[in-house]
C-alpha positions as CSV (number, residue, x, y, z in Angstrom):
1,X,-22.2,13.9,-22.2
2,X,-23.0,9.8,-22.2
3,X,-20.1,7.8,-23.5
4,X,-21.4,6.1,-27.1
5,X,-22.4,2.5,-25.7
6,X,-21.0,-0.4,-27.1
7,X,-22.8,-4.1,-27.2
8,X,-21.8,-5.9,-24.3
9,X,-20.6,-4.6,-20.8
10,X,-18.6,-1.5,-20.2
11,X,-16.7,-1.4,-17.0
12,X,-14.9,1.1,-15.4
13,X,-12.1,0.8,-13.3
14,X,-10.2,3.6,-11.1
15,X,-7.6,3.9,-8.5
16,X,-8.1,5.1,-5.3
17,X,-5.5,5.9,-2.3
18,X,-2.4,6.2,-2.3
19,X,-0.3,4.7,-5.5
20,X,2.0,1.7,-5.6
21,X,3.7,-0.3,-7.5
22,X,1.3,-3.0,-9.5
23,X,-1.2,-0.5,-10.2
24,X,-0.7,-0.6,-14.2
25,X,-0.2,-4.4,-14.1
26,X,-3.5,-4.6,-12.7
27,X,-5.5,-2.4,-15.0
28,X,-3.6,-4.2,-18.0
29,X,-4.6,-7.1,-17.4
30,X,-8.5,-6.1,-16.4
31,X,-8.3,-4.7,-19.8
32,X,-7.2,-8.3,-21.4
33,X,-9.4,-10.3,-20.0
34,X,-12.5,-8.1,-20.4
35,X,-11.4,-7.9,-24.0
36,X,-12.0,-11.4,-24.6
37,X,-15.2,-11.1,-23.0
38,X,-16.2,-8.3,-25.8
39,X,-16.4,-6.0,-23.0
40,X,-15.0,-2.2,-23.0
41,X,-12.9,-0.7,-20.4
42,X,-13.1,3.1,-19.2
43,X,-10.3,4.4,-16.8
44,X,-11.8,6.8,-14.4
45,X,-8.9,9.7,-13.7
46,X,-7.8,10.3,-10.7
47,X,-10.0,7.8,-9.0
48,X,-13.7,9.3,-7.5
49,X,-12.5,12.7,-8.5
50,X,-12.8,12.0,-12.1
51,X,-16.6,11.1,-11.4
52,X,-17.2,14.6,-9.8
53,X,-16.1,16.2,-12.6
54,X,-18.5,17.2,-15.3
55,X,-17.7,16.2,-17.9
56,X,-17.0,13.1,-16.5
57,X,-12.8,12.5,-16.7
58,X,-12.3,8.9,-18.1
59,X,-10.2,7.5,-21.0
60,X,-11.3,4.5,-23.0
61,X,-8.8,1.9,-22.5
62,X,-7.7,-0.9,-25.3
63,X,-5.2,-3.6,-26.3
64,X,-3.3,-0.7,-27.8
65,X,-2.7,1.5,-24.9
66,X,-1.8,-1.5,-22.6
67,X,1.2,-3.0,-24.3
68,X,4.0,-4.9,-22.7
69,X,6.0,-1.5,-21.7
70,X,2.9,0.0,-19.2
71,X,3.1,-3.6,-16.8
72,X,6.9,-2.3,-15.8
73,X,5.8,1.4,-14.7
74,X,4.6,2.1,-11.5
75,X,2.2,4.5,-10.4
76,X,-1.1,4.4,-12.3
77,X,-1.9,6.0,-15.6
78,X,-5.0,6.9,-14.6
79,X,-4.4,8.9,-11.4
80,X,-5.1,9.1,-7.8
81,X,-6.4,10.5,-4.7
82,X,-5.8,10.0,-1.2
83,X,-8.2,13.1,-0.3
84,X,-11.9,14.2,-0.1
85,X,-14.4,11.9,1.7
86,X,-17.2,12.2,-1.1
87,X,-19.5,12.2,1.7
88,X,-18.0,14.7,3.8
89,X,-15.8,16.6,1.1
90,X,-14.0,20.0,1.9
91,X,-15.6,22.9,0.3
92,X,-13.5,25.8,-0.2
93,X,-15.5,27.6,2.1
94,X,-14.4,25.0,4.8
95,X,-17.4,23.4,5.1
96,X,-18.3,19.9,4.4
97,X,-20.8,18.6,1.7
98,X,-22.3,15.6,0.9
99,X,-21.3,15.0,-3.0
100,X,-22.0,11.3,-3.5
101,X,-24.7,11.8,-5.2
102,X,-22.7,13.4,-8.0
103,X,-20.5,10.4,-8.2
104,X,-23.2,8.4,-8.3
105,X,-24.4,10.7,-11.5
106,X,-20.7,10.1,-12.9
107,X,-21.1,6.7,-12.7
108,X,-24.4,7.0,-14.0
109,X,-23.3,9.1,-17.0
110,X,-20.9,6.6,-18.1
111,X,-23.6,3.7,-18.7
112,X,-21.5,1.4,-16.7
113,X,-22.4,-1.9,-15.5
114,X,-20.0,-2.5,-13.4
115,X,-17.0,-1.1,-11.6
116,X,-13.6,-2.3,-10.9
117,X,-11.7,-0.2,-7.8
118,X,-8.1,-0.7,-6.7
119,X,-7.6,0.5,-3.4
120,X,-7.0,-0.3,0.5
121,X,-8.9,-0.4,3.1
122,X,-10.0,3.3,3.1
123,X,-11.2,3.6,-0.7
124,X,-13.1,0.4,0.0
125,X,-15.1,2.0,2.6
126,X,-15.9,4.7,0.5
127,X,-17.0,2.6,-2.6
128,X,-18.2,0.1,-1.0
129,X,-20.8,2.7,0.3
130,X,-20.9,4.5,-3.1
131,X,-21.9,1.3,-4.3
132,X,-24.4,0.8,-2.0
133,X,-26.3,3.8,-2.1
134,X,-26.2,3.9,-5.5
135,X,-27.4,0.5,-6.1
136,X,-24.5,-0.4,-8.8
137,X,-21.9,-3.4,-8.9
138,X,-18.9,-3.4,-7.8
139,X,-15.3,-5.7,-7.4
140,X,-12.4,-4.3,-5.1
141,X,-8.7,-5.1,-5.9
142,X,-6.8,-5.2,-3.0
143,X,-3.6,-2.9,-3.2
144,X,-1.3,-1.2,-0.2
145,X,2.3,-0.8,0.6
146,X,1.1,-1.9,4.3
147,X,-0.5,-5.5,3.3
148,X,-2.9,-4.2,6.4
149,X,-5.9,-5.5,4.5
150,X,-7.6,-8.3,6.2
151,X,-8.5,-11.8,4.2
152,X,-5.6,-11.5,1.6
153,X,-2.3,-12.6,2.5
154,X,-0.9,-10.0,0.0
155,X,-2.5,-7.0,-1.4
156,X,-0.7,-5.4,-4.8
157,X,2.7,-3.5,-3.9
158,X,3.8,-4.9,-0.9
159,X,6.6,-7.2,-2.4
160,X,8.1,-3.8,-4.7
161,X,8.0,-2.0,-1.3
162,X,9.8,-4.7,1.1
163,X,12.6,-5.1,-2.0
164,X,13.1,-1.2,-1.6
165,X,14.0,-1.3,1.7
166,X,16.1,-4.3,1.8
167,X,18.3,-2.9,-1.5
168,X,18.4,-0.1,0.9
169,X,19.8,-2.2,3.5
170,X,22.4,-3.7,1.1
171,X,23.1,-0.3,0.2
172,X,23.4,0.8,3.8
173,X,25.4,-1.8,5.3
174,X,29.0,-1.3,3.1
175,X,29.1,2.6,4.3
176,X,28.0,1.4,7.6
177,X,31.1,-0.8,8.2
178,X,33.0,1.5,6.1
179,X,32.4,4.3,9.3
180,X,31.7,2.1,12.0
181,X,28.0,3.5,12.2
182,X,24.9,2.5,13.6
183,X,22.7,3.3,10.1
184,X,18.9,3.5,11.2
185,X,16.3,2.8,8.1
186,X,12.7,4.5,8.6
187,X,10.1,2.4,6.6
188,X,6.5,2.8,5.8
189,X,3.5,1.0,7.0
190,X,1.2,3.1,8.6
191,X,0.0,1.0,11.4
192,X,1.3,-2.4,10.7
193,X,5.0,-3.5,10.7
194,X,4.9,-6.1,7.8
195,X,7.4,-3.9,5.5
196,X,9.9,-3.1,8.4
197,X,9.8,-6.8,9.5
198,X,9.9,-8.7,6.0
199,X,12.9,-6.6,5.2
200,X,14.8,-7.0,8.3
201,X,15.4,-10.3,8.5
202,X,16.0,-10.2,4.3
203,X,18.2,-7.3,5.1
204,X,20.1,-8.6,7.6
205,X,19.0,-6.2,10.1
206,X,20.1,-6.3,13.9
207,X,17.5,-4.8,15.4
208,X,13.9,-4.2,13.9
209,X,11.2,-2.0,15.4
210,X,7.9,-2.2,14.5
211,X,4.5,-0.9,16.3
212,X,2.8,-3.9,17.3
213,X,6.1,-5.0,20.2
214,X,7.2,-2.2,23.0
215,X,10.8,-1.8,22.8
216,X,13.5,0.0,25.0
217,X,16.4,1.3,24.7
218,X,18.2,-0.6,26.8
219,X,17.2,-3.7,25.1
220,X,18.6,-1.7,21.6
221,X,21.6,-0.7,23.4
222,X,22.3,-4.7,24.6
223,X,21.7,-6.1,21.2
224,X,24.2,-3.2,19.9
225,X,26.5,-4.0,22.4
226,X,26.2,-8.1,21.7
227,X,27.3,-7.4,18.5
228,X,30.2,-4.8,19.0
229,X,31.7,-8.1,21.3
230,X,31.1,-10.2,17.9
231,X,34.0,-7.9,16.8
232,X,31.3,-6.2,14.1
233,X,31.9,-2.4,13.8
234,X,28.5,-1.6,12.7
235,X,25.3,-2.5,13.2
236,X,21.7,-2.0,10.9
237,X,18.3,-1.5,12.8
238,X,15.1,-1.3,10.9
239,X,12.4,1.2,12.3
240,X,8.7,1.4,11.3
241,X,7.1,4.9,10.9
242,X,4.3,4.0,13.2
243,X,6.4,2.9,16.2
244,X,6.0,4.9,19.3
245,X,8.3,7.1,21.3
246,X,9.0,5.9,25.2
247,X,6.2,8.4,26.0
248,X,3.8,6.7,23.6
249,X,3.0,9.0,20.9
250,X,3.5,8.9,17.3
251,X,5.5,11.2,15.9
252,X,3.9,12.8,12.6
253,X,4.8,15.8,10.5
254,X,2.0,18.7,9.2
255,X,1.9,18.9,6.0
256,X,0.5,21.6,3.7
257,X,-3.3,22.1,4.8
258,X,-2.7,20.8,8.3
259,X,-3.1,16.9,7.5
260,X,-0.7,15.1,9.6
261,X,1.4,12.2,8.1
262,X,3.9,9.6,9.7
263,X,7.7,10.4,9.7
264,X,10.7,10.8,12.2
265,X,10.6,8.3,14.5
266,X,14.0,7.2,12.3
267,X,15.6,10.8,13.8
268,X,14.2,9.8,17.8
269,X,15.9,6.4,17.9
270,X,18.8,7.4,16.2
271,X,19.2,10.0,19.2
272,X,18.5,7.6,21.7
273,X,21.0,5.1,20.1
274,X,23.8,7.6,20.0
275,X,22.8,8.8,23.6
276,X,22.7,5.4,24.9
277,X,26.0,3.8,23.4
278,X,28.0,6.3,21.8
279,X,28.0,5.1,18.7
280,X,27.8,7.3,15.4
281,X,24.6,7.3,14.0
282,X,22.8,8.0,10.4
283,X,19.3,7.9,9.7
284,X,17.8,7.3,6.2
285,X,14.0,8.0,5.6
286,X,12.8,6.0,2.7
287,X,9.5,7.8,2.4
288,X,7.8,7.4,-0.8
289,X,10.6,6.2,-2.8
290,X,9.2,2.7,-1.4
291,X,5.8,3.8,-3.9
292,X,7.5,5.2,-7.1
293,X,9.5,1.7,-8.0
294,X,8.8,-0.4,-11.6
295,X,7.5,-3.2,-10.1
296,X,8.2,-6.4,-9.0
297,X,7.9,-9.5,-10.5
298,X,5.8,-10.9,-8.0
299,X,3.8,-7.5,-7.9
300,X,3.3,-8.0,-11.8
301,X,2.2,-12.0,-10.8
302,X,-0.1,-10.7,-8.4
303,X,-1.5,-8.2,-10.0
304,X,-2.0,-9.8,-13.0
305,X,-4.0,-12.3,-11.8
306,X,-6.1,-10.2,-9.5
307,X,-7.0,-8.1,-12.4
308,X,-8.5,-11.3,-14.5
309,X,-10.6,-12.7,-11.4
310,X,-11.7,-9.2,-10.8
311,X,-13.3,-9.5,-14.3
312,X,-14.2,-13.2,-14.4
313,X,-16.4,-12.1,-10.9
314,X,-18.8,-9.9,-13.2
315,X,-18.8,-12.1,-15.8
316,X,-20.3,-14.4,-13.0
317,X,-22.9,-11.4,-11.4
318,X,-20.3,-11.6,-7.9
319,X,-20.4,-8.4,-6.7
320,X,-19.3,-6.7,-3.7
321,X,-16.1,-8.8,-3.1
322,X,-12.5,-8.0,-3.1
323,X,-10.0,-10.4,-4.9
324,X,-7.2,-12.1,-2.9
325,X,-4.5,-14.5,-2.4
326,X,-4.8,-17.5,-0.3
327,X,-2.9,-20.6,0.0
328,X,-1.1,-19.8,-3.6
329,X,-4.0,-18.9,-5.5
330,X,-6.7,-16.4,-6.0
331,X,-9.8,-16.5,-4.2
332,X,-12.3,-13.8,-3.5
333,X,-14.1,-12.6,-0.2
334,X,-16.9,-10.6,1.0
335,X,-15.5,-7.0,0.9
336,X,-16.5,-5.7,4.0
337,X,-15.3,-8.7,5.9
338,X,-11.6,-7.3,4.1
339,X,-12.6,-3.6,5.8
340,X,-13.6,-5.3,8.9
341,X,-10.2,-7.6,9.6
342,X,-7.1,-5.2,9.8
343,X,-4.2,-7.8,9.5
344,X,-1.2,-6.5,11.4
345,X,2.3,-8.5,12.2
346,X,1.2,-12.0,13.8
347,X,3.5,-11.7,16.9
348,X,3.5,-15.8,16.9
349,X,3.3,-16.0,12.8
350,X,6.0,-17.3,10.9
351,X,8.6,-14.4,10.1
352,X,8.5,-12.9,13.9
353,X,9.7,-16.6,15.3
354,X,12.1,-16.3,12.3
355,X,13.4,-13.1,13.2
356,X,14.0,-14.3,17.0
357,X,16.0,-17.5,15.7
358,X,18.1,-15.2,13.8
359,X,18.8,-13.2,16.7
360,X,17.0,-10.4,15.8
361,X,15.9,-7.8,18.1
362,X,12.7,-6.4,18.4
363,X,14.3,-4.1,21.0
364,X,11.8,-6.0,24.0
């Protein structure tokens, strides 16, 4: 069943990937600014599932159902998905189908003009080719723990995912000196190190391992020793989950359906720490409790102002771009030139040389 059309545009907006904190602040203020267009909003539910489903999942979204209270909760209120390529989606049968065409149809169904998706690099493939094929318009909003995406020097809930990890640090380091421990923090990132790095050095970390610099554990052991002779009991070393063992491999867990996930590198190099210098070691996994946080204020900031020059770019017929920060301010790109330009840890950007003048080690 067709959604009843108002006059003026209706756009939709979804999230796709895996969830953060932002996402609301993001679809609030979408919601706002297309308001005082005279535009209407639909949520799409969990992201390009809802538009497989028939009836087509959505919710209208209004000044009344994004008040003051939704900007501080994180996660999404419409949903999310991290799973099923929609042009090579798992049948129960175990085969692979081509479904596109039935988003395409959901899309369709809607009467949209336009479609708003917040996502990383991944969901921007997808859509982007979605999009594409089925000749509709389309803005990306750039979000991801990682801020892996290329052409935006932040992407929406990287800043609530660094402050995680360094309160975890804080929290770490009193029962670390309390024991005389080596505590070892395992952070996300996927393939890039910018979470393990930014909160290292804000952390006070000792030693920080991340994916794009080969470590040893000799090297760890030195900078452990270094600052044993300091007359410091403890010591704090930041891991990334992407880092590599000696042997070079990642070390992954299976989860449920045989997908295979980052997590326990933390485990290894607390082994090899304890092997290599005696010391008592702990290992803390933050895991996804770096995702479920309210917020930021800068994530809010951020996403805030995505969200308007996501709309403002229809209102101007821009389509196929992504929104992002650049030089303090918001500026938008071509989108695949974002998919295109993975942005890992700069090993001569700013935050690595201020890491090394702190005395950091990157265990190299």
């Amino acid at each position: 069943m067709t959604a009843p059309k108002k006059a003026g545009k209706r756009i939709g907006i979804l999230t796709s990937g895996g969830d953060c904190a932002g996402l609301n602040a993001v679809i609030r203020a979408v919601v706002h600014r297309a308001t005082g267009y005279g535009w209407q909003v639909l949520g799409i539910k969990e992201g390009t599932q809802g538009l497989l489903q028939r009836p087509v999942q959505y919710q209208t979204l209004d000044l009344g159902s994004v008040d003051g209270h939704m900007m501080r909760q994180g996660g999404t209120i419409l949903g999310t998905t991290n799973r099923g390529d929609p042009f090579a989606y798992p049948m129960p049968d175990g085969t692979l189908k081509d479904r596109s065409d039935e988003i395409i149809g959901g899309y369709r169904e809607l009467g949209l003009d336009a479609l708003i998706g917040i996502g990383g690099d991944g969901s921007f493939a997808i859509l982007h080719k979605l999009a594409q094929k089925g000749g509709f318009p389309m803005v990306g909003v750039p979000k991801t723990i990682d801020n892996d995406l290329g052409k935006t020097e932040v992407s929406v809930g990287y800043d609530t995912a660094v402050a995680v990890a360094v309160e975890a640090l804080d929290r770490l380091q009193p029962t670390a000196a309390s024991h005389h421990r080596v505590m070892v923090l395992e952070v996300m990132g996927r393939d890039a190190g910018h979470i393990a790095l930014a909160a290292g050095i804000a952390g006070g970390a000792d030693v920080i391992l991340i994916p794009e610099i080969a470590y040893s554990i000799e090297s760890i052991a030195a900078k452990i020793q270094d600052v044993r002779n300091t007359g410091r009991n403890f010591a704090l070393v930041v891991v990334s989950e992407a880092v590599k063992t000696l042997e070079g491999t990642g070390v992954k867990k299976v989860l449920q359906g045989g997908e295979k996930r980052y997590g326990g590198i933390g485990d290894y190099i607390g082994e090899k720490i304890a092997d290599a210098t005696g010391a008592e070691t702990r290992v803390t996994v933050l895991g996804h409790v770096q995702r479920g946080s309210m917020p930021s204020p800068r994530d809010r900031l951020i996403a805030s102002a995505f969200g308007v020059h996501a709309v403002d770019l229809i209102a101007e017929g821009k389509f196929n771009r992504m929104v992002a920060w650049s030089n303090r301010g918001v500026i938008d790109v071509p989108i695949t030139e974002a998919i295109e330009h993975y942005s890992c840890v700069e090993l001569d950007g700013a935050l690595v040389k201020t890491a090394r003048g702190l005395n950091i080690s990157f265990g190299d």
